[in-house]
C-alpha positions as CSV (number, residue, x, y, z in Angstrom):
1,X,-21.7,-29.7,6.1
2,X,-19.3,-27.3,8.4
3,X,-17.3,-25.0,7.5
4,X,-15.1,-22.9,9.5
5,X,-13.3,-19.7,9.7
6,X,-10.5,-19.4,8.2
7,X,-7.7,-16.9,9.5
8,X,-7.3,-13.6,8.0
9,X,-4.3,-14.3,6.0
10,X,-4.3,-11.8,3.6
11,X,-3.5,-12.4,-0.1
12,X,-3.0,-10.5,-3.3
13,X,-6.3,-12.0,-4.9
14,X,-8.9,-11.1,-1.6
15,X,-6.6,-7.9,-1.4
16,X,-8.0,-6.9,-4.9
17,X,-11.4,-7.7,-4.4
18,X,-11.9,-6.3,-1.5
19,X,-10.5,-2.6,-2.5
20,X,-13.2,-3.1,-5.8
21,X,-15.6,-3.7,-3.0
22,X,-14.3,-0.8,-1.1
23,X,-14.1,1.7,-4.0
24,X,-18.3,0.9,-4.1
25,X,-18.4,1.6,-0.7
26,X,-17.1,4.9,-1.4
27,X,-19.6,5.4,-4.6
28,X,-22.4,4.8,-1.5
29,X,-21.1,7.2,0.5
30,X,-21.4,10.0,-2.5
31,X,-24.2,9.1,-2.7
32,X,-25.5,9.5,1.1
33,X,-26.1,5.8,2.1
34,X,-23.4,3.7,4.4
35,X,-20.5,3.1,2.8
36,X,-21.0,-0.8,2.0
37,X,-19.8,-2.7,-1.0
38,X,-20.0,-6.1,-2.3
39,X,-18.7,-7.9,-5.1
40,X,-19.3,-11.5,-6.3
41,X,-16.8,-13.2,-8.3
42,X,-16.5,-16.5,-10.0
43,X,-13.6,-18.0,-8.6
44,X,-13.2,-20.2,-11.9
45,X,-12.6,-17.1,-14.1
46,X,-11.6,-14.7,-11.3
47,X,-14.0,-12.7,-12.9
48,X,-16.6,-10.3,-11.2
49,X,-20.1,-12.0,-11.7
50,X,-22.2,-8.7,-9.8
51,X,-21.5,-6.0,-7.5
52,X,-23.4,-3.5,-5.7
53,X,-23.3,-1.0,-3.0
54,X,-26.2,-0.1,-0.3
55,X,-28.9,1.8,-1.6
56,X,-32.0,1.7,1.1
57,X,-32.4,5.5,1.1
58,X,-32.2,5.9,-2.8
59,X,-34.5,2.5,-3.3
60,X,-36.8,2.9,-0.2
61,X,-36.7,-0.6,0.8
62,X,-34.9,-2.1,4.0
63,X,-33.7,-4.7,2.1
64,X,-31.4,-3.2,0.0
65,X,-28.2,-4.2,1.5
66,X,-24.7,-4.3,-0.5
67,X,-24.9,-8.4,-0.2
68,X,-29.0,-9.0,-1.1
69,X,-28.2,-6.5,-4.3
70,X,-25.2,-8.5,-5.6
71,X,-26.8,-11.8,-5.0
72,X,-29.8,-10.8,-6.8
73,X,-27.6,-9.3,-9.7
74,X,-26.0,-12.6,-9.9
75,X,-28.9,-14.6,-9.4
76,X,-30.5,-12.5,-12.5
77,X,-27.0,-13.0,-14.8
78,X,-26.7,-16.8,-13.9
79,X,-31.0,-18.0,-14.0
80,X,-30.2,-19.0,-10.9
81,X,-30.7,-18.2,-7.4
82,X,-27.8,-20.8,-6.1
83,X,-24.8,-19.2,-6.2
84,X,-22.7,-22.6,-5.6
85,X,-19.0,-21.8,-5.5
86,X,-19.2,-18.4,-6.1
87,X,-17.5,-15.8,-3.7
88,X,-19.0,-12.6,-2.2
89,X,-16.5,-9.9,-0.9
90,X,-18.2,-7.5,1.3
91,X,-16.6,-4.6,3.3
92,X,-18.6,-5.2,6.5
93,X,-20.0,-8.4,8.4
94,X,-23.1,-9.0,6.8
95,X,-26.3,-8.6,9.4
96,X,-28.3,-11.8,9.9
97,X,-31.0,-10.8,7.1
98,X,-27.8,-10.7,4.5
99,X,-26.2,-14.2,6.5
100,X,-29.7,-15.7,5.5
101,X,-29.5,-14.7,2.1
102,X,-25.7,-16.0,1.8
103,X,-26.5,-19.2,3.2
104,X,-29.6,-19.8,1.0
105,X,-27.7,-18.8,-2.3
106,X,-25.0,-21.3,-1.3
107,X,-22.1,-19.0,-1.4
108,X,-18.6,-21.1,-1.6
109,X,-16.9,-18.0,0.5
110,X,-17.8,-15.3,2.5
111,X,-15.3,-12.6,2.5
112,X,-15.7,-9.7,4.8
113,X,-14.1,-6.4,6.0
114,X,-14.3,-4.9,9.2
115,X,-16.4,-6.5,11.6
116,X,-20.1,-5.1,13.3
117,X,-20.4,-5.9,16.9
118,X,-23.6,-4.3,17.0
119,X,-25.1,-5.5,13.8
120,X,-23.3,-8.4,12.6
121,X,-24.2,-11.8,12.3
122,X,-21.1,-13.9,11.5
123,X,-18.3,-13.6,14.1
124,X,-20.8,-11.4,16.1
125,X,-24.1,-11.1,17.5
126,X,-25.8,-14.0,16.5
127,X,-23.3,-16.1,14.3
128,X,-25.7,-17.1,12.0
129,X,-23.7,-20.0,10.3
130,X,-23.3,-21.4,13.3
131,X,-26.7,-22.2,14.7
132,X,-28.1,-25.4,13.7
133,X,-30.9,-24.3,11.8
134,X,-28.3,-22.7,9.3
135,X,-28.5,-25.2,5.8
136,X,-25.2,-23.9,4.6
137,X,-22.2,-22.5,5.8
138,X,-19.9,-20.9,3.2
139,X,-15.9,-21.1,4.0
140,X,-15.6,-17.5,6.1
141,X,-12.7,-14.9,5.6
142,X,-12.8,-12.5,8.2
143,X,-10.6,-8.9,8.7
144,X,-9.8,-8.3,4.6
145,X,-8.6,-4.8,4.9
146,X,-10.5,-4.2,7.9
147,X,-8.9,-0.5,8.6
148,X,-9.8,0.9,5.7
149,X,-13.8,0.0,5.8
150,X,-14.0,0.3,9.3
151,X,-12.1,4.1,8.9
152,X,-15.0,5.0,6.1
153,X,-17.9,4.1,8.5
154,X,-17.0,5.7,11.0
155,X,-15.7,8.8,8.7
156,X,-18.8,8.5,7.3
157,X,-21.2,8.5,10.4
158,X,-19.2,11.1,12.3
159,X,-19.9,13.9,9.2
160,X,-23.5,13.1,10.0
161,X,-23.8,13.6,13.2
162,X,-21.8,16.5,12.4
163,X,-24.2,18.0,9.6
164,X,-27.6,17.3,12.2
165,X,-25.7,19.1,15.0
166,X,-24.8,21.6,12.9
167,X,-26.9,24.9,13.7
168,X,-29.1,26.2,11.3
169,X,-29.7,29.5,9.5
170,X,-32.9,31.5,9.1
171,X,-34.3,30.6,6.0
172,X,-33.4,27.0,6.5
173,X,-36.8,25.9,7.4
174,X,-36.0,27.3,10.9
């Protein structure tokens, strides 16, 4: 089965799902991991199924990507890891680990944020859903209120580098 990408014709209904997902994104950032969210919803009910933000500091585990810990939230709420026609909102373009995920739950629609040239894996990098190996290619959304996550990475990433340049006082374990 392909799917394509569909232009980034923003409406009301991806509009409010993907601020939810950004307001998560935020809640990881407070909380000293990037500043990912993503939010599955049932497209039946428009109703949020699971949502989750990044959390492989806080966890200690690689894994925990916004997209793996709302698919496995839903998976756990539903008894089931296939996620057929559901929809997963995220704020940036999942990497190829959470593409793999995606395609194995058989999400119905990918909807993404900003896009990551250096780790993404759907219009960039190595376009996971595209290779032939891929078993299922959900309908993809790209550029849903791209500015805004893209503007709290790099906000984000910048007050690091910041804080770790920052000199340090005696007593500071100097």
């Amino acid at each position: 089965m392909r799917r394509s990408i569909a232009r980034s014709m923003t409406n009301p209904r991806d509009t409010r799902f993907m601020q939810a997902a950004l307001r998560l994104a935020q809640a990881a950032a407070e909380a000293g991991e990037a500043p990912i969210g993503a939010i599955i919803v049932d497209p039946a009910t428009d109703s949020i199924v699971a949502q989750a933000h990044n959390r492989p500091i806080a966890d200690h585990d690689p894994t925990a990507h916004a997209e793996i810990l709302a698919l496995r939230e839903a998976a756990a709420k539903l008894g089931n890891y296939r996620l057929t026609g559901l929809e997963l909102y995220v704020t940036l373009e999942p990497c190829a680990m959470c593409a793999g995920a995606i395609s194995h739950a058989r999400i119905g629609r990918l909807v993404f944020g900003a896009s990551d040239e250096k780790g993404g894996a759907v219009v960039s990098g190595t376009r996971f859903f595209e290779q032939p190996t891929c078993h299922w290619r959900p309908e993809i959304v790209p550029g849903i209120l791209a500015d805004e996550g893209a503007a709290m990475l790099k906000d984000f990433f910048r007050a690091r580098r910041k804080a770790k340049s920052a000199p340090k006082e005696v007593g500071d374990g100097v």
